[in-house]
VOPAGU-2260 file (C-alpha; in pm, 1 decimal, decimal comma):
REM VOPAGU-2260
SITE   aa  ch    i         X         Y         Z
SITE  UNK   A    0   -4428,2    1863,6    4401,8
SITE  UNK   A    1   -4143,0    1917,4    4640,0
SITE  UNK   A    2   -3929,6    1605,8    4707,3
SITE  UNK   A    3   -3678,9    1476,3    4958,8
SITE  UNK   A    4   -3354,8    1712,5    4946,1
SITE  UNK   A    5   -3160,3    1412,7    4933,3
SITE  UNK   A    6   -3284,2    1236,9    4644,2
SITE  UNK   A    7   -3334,3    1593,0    4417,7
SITE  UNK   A    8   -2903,5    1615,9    4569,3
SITE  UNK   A    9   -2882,1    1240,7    4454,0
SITE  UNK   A   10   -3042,7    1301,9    4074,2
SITE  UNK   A   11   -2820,5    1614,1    4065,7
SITE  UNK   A   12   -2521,1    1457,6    4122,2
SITE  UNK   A   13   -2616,9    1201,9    3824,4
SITE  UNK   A   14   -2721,8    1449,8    3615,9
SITE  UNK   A   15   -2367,5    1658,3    3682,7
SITE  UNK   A   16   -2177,3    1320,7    3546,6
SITE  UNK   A   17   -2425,2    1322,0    3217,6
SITE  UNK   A   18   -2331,3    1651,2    3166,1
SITE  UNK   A   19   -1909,2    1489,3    3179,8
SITE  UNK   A   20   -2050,7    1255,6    2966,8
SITE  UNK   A   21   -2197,5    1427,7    2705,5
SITE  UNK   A   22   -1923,0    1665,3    2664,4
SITE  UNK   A   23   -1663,7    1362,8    2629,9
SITE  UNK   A   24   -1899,2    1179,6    2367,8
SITE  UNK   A   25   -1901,6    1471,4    2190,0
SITE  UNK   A   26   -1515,8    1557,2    2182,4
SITE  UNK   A   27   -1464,0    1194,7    2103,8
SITE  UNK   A   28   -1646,0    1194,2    1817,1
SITE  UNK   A   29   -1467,2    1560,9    1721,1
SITE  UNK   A   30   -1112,4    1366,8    1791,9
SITE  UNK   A   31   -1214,8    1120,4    1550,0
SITE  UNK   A   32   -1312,4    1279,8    1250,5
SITE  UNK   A   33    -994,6    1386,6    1124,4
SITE  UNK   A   34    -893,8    1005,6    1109,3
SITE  UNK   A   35   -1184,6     903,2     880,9
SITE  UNK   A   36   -1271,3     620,5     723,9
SITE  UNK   A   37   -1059,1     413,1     964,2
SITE  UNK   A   38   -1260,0     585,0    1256,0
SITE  UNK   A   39   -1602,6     547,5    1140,1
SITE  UNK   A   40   -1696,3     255,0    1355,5
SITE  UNK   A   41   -1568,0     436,7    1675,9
SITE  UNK   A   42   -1710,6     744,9    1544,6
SITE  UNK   A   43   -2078,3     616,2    1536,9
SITE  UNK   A   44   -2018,0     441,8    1861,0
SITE  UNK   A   45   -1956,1     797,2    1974,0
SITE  UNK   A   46   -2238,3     932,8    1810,2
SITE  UNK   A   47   -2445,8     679,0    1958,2
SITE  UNK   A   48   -2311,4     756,0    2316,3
SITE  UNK   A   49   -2353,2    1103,6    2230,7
SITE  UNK   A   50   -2760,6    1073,1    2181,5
SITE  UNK   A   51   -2767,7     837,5    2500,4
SITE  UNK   A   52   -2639,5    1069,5    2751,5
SITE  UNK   A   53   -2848,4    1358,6    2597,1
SITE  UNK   A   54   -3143,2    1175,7    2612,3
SITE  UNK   A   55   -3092,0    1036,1    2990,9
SITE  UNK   A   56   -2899,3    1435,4    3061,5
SITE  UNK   A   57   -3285,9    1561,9    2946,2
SITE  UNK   A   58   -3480,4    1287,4    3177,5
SITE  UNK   A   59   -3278,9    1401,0    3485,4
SITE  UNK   A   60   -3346,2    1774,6    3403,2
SITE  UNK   A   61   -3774,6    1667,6    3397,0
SITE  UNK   A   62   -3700,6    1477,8    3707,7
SITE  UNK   A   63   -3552,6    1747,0    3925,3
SITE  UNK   A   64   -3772,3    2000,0    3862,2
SITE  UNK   A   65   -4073,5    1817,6    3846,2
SITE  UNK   A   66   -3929,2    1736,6    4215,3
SITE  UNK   A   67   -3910,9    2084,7    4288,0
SITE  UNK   A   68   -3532,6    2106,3    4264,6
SITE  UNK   A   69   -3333,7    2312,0    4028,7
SITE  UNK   A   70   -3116,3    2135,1    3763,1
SITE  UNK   A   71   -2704,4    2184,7    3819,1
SITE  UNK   A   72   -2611,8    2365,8    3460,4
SITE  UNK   A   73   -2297,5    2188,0    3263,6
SITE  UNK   A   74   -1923,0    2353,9    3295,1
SITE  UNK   A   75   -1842,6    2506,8    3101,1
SITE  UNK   A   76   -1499,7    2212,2    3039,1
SITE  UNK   A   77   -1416,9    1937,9    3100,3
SITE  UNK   A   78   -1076,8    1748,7    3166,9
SITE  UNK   A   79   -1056,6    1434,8    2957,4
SITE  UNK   A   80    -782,8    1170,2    3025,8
């Protein structure tokens, strides 16, 4: 089914900050490991984020396309604060 171009550009745009999101999750929990066992409560909290934004980064991708739009791919980098 094809969809408004406004809301497939609207879901993109989400799905573009889930990819940010995953990416920082994930070099959160990397930046952490080193420090362990002191880190381990912040590292499962970034585990945890981790899965979350995967699993929502995965809905968004089902919902564009079953909208008829095509799914904005992840950079390749991110800048983190």
């Amino acid at each position: 089914m094809t969809d408004d171009p406004g809301t497939v550009r609207a879901l993109s745009g989400l799905l573009a900050v889930q990819h940010a999101a995953v990416y920082a999750a994930a070099a959160a929990g990397g930046a952490l490991a080193p420090l362990r066992p002191v880190s381990d409560p912040a590292r499962l909290l970034a585990q945890s984020a981790y899965g979350a934004h995967r699993e929502l980064r995965d809905r968004l991708v089902a919902e564009i396309l079953g909208r008829g739009g095509s799914p904005p791919a992840a950079e390749p980098a991110y800048q983190l604060p």
